[in-house]
N, C-alpha and C positions, 0 to 999 in steps of 0.2 A: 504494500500500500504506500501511496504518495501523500506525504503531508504536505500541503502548501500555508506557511505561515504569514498571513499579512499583518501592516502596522494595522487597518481600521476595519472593521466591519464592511465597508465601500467597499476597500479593495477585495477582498474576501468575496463579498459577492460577482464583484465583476472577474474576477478569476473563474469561479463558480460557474457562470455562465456560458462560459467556452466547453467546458468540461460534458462528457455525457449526460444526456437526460435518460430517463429522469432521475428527477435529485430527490433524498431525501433528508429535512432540515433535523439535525438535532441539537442539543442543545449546545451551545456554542462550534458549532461548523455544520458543515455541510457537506453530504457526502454525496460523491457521483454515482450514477450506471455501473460505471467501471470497479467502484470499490477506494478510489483514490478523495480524498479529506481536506476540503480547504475550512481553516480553523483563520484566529487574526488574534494578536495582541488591541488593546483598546489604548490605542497610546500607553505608553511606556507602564508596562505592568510590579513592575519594582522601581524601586525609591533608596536614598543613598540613608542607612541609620543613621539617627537624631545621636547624638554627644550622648547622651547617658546609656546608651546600647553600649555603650564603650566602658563606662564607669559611672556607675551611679551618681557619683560626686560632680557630675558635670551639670547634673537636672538645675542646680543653683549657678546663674552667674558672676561668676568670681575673674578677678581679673589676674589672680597668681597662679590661674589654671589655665592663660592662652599660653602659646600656643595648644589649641589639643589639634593632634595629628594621629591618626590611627595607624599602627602597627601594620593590623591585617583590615582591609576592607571589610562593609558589609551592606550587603542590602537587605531589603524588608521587601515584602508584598506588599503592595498598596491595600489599605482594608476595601476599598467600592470594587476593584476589580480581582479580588481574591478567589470568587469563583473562576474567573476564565482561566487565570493561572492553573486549576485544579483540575480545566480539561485539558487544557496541553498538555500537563504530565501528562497524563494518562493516553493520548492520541501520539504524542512523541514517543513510547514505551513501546507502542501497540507498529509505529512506521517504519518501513523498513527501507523508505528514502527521504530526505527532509527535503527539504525547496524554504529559501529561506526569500522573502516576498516583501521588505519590509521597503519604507520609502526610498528614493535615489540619494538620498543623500547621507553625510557624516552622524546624525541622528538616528535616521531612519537604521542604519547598517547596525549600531551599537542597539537599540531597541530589542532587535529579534536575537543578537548575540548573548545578550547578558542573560535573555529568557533560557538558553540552548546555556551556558554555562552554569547557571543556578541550579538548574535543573540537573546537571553534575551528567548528563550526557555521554555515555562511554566515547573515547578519541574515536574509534573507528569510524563510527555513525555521524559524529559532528566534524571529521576533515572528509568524508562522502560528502556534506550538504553543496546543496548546489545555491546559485543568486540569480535570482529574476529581478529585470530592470523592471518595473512599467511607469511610464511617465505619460500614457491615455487610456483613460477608461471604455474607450468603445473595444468592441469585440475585437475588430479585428486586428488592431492595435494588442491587445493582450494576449492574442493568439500568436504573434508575430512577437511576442515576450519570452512564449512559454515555448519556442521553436531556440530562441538562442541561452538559453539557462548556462549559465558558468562555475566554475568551482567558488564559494562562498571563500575560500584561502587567498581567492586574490585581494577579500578585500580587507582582508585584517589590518592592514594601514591607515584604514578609514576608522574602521571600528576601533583601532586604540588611539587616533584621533581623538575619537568624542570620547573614550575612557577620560583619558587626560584633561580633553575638560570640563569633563562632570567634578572629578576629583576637584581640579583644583577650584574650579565654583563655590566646592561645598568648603573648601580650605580658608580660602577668602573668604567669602563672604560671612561665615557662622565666626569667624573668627574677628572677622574684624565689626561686624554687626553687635558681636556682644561687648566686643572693647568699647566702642562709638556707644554704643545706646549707657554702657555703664558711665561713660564720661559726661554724658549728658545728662543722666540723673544728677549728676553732680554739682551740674549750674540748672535744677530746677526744672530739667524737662520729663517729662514722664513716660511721654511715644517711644517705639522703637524708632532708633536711627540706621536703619537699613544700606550698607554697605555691600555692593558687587562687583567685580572685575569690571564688565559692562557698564552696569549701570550708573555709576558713578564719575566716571570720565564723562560718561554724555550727562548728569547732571553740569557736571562742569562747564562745560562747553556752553549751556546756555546762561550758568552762573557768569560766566567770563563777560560774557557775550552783552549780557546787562550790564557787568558794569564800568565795561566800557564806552559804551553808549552814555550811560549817566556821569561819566567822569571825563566824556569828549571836551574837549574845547577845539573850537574850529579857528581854523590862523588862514590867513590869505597866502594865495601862490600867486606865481607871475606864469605866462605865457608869452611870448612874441611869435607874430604873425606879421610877411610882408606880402606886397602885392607888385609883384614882378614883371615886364615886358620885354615879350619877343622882339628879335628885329621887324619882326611883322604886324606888332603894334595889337598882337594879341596878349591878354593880362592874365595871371593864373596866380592865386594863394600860397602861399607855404609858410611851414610851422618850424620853430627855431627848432632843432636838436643840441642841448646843453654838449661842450663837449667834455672828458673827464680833468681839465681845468677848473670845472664847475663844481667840481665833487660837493667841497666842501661849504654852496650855498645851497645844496639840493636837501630834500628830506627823504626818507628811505625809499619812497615809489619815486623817485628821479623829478621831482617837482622843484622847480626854483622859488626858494622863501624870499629872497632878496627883490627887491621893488630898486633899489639903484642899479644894481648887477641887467635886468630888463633893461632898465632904460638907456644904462649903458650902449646894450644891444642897438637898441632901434636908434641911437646916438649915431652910431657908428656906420651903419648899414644904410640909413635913409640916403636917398638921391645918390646911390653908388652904384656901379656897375657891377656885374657880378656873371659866373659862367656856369653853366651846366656841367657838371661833374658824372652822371649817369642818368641814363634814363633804362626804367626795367619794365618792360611789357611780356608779361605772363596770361595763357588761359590754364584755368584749371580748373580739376574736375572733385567733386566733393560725393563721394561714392556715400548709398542710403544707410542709416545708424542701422547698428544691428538690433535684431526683434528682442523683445526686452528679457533680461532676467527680473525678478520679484524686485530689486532696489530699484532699477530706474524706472518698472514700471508704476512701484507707487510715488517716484517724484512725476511722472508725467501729469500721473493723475492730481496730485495735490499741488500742480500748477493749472492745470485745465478744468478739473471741477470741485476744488478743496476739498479732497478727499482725505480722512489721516490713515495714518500705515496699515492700521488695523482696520479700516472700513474696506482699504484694497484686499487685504489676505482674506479678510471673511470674504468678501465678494467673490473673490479667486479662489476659493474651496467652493463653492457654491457650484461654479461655475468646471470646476473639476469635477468632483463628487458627485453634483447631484444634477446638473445637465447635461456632462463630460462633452462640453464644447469645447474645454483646453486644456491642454499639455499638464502635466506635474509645474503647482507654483511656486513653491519654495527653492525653485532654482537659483545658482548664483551664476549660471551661465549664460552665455549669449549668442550662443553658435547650435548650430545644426549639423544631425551625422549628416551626409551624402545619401546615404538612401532617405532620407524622407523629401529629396527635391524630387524622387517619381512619383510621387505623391502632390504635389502642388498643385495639378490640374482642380484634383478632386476637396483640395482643403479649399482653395480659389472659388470652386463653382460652390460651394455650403458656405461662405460666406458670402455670394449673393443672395445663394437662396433663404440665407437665416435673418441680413441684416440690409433693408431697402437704403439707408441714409448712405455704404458706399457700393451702390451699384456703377457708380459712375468711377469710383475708384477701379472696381475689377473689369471694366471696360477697357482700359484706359492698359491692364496689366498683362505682361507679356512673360508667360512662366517659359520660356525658351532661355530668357537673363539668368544665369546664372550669380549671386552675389559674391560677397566674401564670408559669408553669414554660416555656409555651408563647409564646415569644416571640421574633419574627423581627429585631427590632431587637436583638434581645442576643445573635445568631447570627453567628458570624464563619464561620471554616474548621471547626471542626468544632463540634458541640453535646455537649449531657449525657449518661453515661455512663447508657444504659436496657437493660432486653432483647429481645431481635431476638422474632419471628415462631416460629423456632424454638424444633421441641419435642425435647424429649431429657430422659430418666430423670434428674433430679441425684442421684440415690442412686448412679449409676456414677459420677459425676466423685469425683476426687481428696477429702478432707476440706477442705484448702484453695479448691479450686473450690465446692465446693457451699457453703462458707460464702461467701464473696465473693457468689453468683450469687444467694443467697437474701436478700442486702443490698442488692443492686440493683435485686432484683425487692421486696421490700416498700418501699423506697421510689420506685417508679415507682407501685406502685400507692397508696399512700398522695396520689397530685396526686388521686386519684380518691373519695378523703373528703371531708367535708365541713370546716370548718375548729374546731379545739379551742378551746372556750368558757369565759370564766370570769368570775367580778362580784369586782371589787376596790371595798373600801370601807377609807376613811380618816377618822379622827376628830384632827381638830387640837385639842388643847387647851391654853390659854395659863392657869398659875398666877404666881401672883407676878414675872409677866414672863417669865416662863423658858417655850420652846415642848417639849411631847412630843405624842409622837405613837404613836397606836396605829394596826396595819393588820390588816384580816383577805379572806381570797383560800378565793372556792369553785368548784368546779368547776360550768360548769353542764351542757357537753357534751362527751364526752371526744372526739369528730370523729377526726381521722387517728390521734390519739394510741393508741387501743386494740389498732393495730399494733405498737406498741411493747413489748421485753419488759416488765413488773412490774418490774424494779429499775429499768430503763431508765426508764420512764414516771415514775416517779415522783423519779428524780435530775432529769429536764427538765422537770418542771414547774413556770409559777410559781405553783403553788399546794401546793409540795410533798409532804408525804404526810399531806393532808387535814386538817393540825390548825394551828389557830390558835394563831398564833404574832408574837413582836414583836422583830423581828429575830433569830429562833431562839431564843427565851425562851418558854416556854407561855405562853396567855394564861389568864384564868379563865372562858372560855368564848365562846358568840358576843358580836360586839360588840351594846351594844345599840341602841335608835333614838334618837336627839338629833338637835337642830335648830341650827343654826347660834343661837347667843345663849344657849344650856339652861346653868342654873347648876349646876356639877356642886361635889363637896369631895373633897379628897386624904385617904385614910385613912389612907394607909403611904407612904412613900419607903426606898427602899434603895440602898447603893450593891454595885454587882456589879463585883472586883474580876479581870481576865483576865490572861492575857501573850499578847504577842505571838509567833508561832510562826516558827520561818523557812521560806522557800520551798520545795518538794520537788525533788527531783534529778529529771531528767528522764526521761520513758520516750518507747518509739516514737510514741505517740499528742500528748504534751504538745511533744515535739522539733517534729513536723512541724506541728504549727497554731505552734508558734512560728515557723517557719522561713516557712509562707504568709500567717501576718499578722507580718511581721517590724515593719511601723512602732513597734509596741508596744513594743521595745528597741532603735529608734533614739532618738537625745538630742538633735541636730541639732533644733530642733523646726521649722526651715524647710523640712528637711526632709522633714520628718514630714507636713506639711503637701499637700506633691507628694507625696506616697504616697496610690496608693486601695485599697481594701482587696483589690483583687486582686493589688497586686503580692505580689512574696517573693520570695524567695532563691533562684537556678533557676528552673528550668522544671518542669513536671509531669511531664516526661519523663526529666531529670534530676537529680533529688531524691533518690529511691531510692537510685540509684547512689552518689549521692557520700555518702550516708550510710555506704554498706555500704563506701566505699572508704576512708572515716577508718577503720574497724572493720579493715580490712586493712592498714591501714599501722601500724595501731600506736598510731593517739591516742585511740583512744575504745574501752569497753572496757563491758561490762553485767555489772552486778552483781543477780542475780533483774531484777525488768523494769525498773531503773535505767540508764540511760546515762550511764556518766561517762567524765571523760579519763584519761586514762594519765598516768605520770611523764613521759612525751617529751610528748604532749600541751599538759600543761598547763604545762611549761615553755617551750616555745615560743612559747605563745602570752603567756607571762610577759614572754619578751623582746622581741617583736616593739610597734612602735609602736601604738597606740591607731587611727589610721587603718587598719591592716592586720588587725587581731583583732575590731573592732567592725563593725555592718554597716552602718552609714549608707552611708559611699561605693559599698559592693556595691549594696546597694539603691536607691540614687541611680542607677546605673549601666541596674540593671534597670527603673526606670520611664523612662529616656532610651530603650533597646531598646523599650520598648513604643511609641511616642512614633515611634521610627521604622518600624514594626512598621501605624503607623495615618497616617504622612504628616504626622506632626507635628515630626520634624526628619530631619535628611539623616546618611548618614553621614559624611562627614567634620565635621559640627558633633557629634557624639558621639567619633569616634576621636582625632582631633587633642589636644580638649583632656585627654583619656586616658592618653594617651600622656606631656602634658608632665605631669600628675599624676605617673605612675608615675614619670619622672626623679626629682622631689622625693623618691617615697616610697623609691626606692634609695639614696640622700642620706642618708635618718633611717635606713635600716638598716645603713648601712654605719658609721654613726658608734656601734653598740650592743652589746655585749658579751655573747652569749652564755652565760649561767651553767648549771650541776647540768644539761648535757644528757649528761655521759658517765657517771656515775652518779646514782642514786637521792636524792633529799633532800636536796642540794647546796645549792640554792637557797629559801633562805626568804623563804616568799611575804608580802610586806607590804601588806597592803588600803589601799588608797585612801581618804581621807579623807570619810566622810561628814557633811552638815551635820547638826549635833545639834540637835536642837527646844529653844525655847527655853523653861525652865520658868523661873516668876517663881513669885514669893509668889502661894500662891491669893487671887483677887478674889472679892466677894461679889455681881460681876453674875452674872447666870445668863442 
């Protein structure tokens, strides 16, 4: 007999379904015709033991008893799903092949493993188990599963992956959860102060994030702009380029603070003659984004219809599960195998027939295009988030499903454009030593782009909204023809006086690309460095959650489609050390899990040194003073020293 174990109940039936008829249901699985047994874990059927499983003495929290780090592991059964545990033994005992069925990914693999380990499984029986991908619920999709099954041994990398980060979850956080919430009792607060690998950098992050905003002061920059003529008595714009003489009037994004140093400029340059130094005329081609994994398709959505993370994943299960219009969500990939582009015809034609609003889209779409989207090298356990075969009315699904389903489906069909065209042309020209530069950007084919809405198209373009322009300054028209060496002369110079603005508070969409491309707000720059642009904060699977779980506890709070922190919040993260509130270490953590995840380190060269980290960081917390966590505005927050640019007397180089 063949056991088939899946993570949910869904899946289990949609296995079921392939399988001979007729079926007969018992109590937890389902048995085929043939004799062969699809059974399911219900999400994760065991739990990491609570600290007093370990020693009684732990039940009280004391602070002379952190670190606790257990010797030997242990899990528990969950009490609500302790029955299905009691049919697997028993269906496991009874098979005499396993099929291990659990989701595509680093969760999903460690799920059905820990159930096959617990279960104390003889080796023989659990190095046989075999692993089914399926990442679509329709038939023939899981038939087309249960045709390639593979040795479950290839994927013990994944699986002691997510060991390693359940463990160290449970390390950190109970650990440092009980330090923080006792140190708080301390100054008067009575709440637990919930501390997690995850969650607590992304508190930070929007901690930070306030109070730089409320601690901005805006200073004025300078600009120069002149307006130049051909020998042909045609005139065209250009924008100074400081050169690195200027270093030290500049402030870190290369803005001139000095108002003499400008006017220096336009001193110097007006009514002078000046030459063309290069001109650069480029077309190029800007090939279609690839079709979404679970992060960017909830930033899509929480910029097009304020959706938060957790409104897109519920929707996206919905939409898996229970009308299986699309692919497995919790993907963090964004590529497709090769065999599912023989398949486009038929995913192409069920989304006309599912969704009328882009009929005009699948018109327009040519599955002959092969994109770069399709590619078997950048396929792990699961691929990119597309729509299934099936057809089904999206005018019935929910408002949130039919928005999500109709994001997937125009960008799956958009691999099937051709790619967005456009000719960038640049004129360098050097006056009196000083480099500016004009640019001008036309469109020449709008290709995938014309899928896109009209505001949409036009905020993503680099060609913005058709008018010439130098660095967001109008120009005085097209640029016009010169030749590298063409003597041109300055009619006017100006200086264009701005301020600097401060950063915007964060919404669902800006939170979660900060939280998937975290490198950008590590400082470590080593690193930054070992960061690739996949990693971040979480998983795709657990991002949502722990957003919506700050929102429940209490630290983060929305103001209209703002995210900011709470008073507990942001005092917390006031008091905790710099290693604890910032995300280097987290992130550091997460590209080491990926690393084991691919056979590039072991676990215990990840936990160990983890572990002796954490001793240190209970050390800095325990020597830290909790302030204003029992009342409101107790604690006045003092910003951090930043280095001030350094402004000298303007010089008269340019």
């Amino acid at each position: 007999m063949i056991l088939y174990i899946a993570e949910k109940p869904s899946l289990g039936r949609a296995i079921a379904d392939v399988l001979p008829k007729p079926h007969k249901k018992a109590e937890g699985c389902v048995i085929a015709a043939n004799g062969d047994v699809v059974s399911w874990c219900i999400g994760h059927l065991l739990e990491q033991c609570d600290p007093d499983a370990y020693d009684e003495r732990y039940k009280k929290w004391r602070e002379e008893d952190l670190p606790i780090v257990p010797d030997q592991w242990q899990l528990t059964p969950k009490r609500e799903t302790r029955k299905q545990l009691t049919v697997l033994r028993k269906l496991i005992k009874e098979a005499d092949q396993l099929v291990h069925a659990g989701d595509p990914d680093r969760d999903g693999q460690l799920l059905v493993d820990e159930v096959i380990s617990y279960l104390k499984v003889p080796a023989q029986k659990r190095n046989a188990m075999l692993r089914c991908l399926i990442s679509d619920l329709n038939p023939q999709a899981v038939k087309s599963a249960l045709a390639k099954l593979r040795s479950n041994r290839d994927f013990i990398p994944l699986s002691t992956s997510a060991l390693a980060r359940s463990r160290a979850d449970w390390l950190y956080g109970m650990n440092m959860t009980r330090l923080c919430t006792l140190r708080g009792q301390q100054s008067g607060y009575q709440g637990v102060l919930s501390v997690g690998r995850v969650q607590t950098p992304l508190l930070g992050l929007v901690v930070h994030r306030d109070l730089e905003i409320e601690n901005f002061v805006s200073k004025p920059f300078y600009e120069v702009y002149i307006t130049l003529e051909t020998g042909k008595g045609e005139l065209y714009r250009a924008k100074w380029k400081p050169s690195e003489a200027c270093a030290d009037y500049m402030d870190d994004e290369g803005r001139i603070l000095s108002k003499k140093l400008a006017e220096n400029v336009v001193a110097r340059v007006k009514h002078k003659p000046g030459i063309v130094v290069e001109v650069k005329n480029a077309k190029k081609k800007q090939p279609a984004p690839l079709p979404y994994n679970l992060s960017s398709l909830q930033i899509d959505a929480a910029k097009r219809f304020g959706m938060s993370a957790k409104q897109v994943l519920d929707a996206c299960q919905q939409l898996y599960e229970r009308h299986k219009l699309i692919t497995y969500p919790r993907s963090d990939c964004r590529y497709l195998p090769l065999e599912h582009w023989k398949n486009a015809t038929q995913v192409v034609s069920a989304i006309n027939r599912s969704c009328d609003s882009l009929a005009q889209a699948v018109s327009g779409a040519d599955t002959s295009i092969k994109s770069k989207a399709w590619n078997d090298s950048k396929v792990s356990a699961h691929h990119a988030i597309i729509p299934t075969a099936k057809v089904q009315d999206v005018s019935k699904l929910t408002k949130s499903e039919a928005h999500v389903y109709e994001l997937i489906a125009r960008q799956y069909l958009m691999q099937f454009y051709p790619p967005f065209e456009y000719a960038e042309k640049q004129i360098d020209t050097e006056v009196m030593g000083g480099l500016f530069i004009a640019k001008q950007k036309d469109t020449l084919a709008e290709g995938w782009k014309i899928l896109l809405p009209k505001r949409t198209r036009a905020e993503s373009s680099p060609t913005g909204q058709g008018v010439d322009t130098v660095d967001g300054e109008p120009t005085l028209g097209r640029l016009p023809t010169v030749l590298k060496g063409d003597a041109v002369h300055c009619q006017q110079a100006d200086v264009h006086e701005k301020q600097t603005s401060p950063p915007k508070y964060f919404t669902d969409a800006t939170l979660l690309s900060a939280v998937t491309g975290i490198a950008r707000y590590v400082s470590d720059t080593s690193i930054r460095k070992v960061l690739r642009e996949t990693d971040g904060l979480g998983t795709e699977a657990t991002r949502a959650g722990i957003i919506e779980l700050l929102f429940k506890r209490g630290f983060l709070t929305r103001v209209a489609k703002d995210i900011r922190a709470t008073e507990v919040g942001r005092q917390l993260i006031i008091s905790l050390p710099d290693a604890v509130s910032y995300p280097d270490m987290t992130a550091h953590w997460e590209s080491q899990l990926t690393a084991i995840s691919q056979r590039e380190l072991n676990y215990a060269g990840f936990l160990e040194p983890m572990t002796n980290s954490l001793e240190n960081l209970l050390a800095q917390v325990k020597g830290v003073t909790f302030h204003g966590l029992a009342g409101k505005g107790k604690a006045p927050y003092k910003a951090k020293a930043r280095r001030k640019p350094r402004v000298k007397k303007a010089a008269s180089k340019a």
